[in-house]
N, C-alpha and C positions, 0 to 999 in steps of 0.2 A: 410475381416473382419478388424473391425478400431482395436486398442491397450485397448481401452475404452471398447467396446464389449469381445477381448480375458481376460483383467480382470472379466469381469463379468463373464464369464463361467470359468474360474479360480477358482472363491471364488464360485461356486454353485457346485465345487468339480471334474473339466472336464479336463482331461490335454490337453494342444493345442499344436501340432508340427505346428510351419507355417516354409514353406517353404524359405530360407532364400533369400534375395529380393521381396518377392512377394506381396511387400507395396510400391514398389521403386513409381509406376506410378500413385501412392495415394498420395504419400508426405509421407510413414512413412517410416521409419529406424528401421533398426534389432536393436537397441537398444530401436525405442519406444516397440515393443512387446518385449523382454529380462525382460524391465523394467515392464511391465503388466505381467509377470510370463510364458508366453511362452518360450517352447523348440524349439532353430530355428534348423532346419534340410537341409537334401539338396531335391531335390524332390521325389526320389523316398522314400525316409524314409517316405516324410509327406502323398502320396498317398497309402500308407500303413496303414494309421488309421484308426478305424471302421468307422469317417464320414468322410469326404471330401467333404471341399462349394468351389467350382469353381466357379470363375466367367465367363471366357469364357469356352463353349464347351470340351470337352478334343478332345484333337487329333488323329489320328490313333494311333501315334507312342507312346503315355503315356497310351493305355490303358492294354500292358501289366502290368503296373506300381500298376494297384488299386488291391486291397485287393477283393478275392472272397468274397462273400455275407457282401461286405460293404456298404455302403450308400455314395449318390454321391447328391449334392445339387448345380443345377447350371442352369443357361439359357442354356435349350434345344430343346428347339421350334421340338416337338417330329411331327409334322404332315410334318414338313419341313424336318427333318432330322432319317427318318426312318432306313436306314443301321446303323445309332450310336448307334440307339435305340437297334437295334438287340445285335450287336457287346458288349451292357451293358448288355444286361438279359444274353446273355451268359457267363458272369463272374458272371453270381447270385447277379448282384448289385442292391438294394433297390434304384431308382432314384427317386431325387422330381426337378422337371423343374420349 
């Protein structure tokens, strides 16, 4: 998510926790989101929000991390990666691939 996008879900009333770094490989800095009204956190705080947009996959090892029946928004190439798929219904997570 760009700084321009966490402002806009900002002002439509959404609070954003982004993970802090997790713009490094974009080119943004924890002060461009600070500055667009996001809360930076460390990871497991921000996999704790009712939604979470990943970009890559989650891993084995984060998905103790996510929030039961939260919502998970990410490339999941669900026919390719059937065991992830399990391993998410079983935390009750609303996924959208």
């Amino acid at each position: 998510m760009t700084p321009t996008v966490t402002a806009a879900l900002i002002k439509k009333g959404f609070t954003v926790n982004i993970e802090s770094g997790a713009g490094i490989e974009a080119r943004f800095r924890n002060d461009d989101y600070a500055a667009a009204g996001a809360k930076l956190t460390d990871k497991n705080t921000a996999f704790k929000s009712d939604i979470v947009l990943k970009v890559r996959q989650p891993m084995d090892s984060e998905l103790a991390n996510f929030k039961e029946n939260g919502n998970l928004i990410s490339f999941l190439y669900p026919a390719l990666n059937k065991p992830l798929i399990e391993k998410l219904a079983e935390k009750k997570l609303t996924v959208f691939g």
